[in-house]
C-alpha positions in Angstrom: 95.5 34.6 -14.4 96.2 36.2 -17.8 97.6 39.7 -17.8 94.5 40.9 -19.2 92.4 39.7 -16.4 95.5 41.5 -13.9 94.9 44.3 -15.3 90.9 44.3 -15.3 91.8 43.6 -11.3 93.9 46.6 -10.9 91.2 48.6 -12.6 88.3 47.6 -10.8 90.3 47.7 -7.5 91.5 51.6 -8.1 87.8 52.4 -9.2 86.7 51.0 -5.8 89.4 53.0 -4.3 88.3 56.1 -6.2 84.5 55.5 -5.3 85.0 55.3 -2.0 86.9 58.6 -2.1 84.3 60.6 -4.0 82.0 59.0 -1.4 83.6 60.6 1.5 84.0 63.7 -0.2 80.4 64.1 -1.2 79.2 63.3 2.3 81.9 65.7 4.2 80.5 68.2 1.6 76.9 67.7 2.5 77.3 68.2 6.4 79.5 72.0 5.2 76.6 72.7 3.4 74.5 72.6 6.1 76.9 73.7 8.8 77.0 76.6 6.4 73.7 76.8 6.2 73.2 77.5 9.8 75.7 80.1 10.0 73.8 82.4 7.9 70.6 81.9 9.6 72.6 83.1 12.6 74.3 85.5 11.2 70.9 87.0 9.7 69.4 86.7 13.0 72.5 88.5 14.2 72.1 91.1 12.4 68.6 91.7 13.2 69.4 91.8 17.0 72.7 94.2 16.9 70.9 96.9 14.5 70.0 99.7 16.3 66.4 101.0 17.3 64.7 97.1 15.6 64.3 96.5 12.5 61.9 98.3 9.9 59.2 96.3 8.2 61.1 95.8 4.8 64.5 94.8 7.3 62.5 92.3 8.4 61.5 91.2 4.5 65.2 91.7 3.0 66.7 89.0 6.0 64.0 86.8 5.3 65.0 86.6 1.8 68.5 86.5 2.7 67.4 83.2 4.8 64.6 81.9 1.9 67.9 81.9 -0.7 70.3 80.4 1.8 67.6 77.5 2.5 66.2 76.9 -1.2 70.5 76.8 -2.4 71.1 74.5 0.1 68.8 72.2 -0.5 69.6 72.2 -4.3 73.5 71.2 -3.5 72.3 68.7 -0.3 69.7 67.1 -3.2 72.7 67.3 -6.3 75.7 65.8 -3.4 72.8 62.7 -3.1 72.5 62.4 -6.5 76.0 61.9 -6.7 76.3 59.8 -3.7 73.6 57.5 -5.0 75.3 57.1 -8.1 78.6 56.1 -6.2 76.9 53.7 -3.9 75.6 52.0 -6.9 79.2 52.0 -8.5 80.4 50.5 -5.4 77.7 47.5 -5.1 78.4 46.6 -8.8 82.3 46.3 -7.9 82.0 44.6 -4.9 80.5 42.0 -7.5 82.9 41.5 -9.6 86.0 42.1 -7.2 85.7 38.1 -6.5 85.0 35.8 -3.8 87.3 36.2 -1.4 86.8 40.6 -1.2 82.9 39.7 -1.0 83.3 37.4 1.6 85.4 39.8 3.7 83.1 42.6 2.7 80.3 40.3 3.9 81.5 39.1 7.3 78.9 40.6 9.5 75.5 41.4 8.5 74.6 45.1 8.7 70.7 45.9 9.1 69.4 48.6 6.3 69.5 52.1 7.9 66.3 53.7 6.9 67.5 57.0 8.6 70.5 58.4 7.0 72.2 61.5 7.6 71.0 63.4 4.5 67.8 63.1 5.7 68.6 64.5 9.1 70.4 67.4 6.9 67.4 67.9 4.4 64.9 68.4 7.4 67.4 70.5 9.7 67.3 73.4 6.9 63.7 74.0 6.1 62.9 73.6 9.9 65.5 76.2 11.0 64.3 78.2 8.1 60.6 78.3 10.0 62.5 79.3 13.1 64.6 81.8 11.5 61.6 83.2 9.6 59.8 83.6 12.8 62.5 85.1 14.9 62.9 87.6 11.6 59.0 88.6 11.3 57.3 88.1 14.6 59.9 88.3 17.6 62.3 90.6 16.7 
């Protein structure tokens, strides 16, 4: 092996490294979103239990707009952490590719089915749906 062909090794190897990192960040950050997410639907709905003597028609309005901005930014970060998820995942397949052999055969050793639920879409349904229940407990029960 030339020293070129080292190096190109060491390069690809602390790219997979580096993808794999930005991989678990990405997806840590996508599950804080949402966590986050929920906290301010229950703080909102909170809120509209603890204030004294209910909650005026425009109350009811200005927390449902609280929760409509919390829900629509969400979604917006959960869609642009995907993006950038994807984007790694495809980074990663490439490498795997071209790290040789013997790394593909390891990576290879037992056959995982395709998932065709994955936890971003568990996240991206969890928001709009506690949105509808937040919405309702804001305008109708409370």
């Amino acid at each position: 092996m030339t020293v070129a062909e080292a190096s190109n090794k060491e390069d690809l190897h602390l790219l997979y490294e580096v993808t794999v990192s930005d991989l678990s960040y990405f997806k840590t950050q996508q599950w804080a979103v949402a966590n986050y997410c929920m906290l301010s639907y229950a703080a909102l709905v909170g809120v509209a239990t603890i204030l004294p003597g209910g909650l005026a028609p425009l109350d009811r309005w200005v927390l449902f707009g609280f929760a409509f901005a919390a829900a629509l930014s969400s979604l917006f970060v959960l869609k642009k952490l995907q993006t950038s998820v994807t984007i790694r995942q495809s980074r990663l397949d490439d490498l795997r590719e071209r790290l040789g052999g013997e790394f593909f055969r390891s990576w290879s050793a037992q056959y995982k089915p395709k998932e065709r639920l994955h936890a971003i879409h568990i996240l991206m349904a969890a928001v709009p749906t506690s949105f509808a229940l937040v919405g309702w407990l804001l305008l109708c029960r409370l």
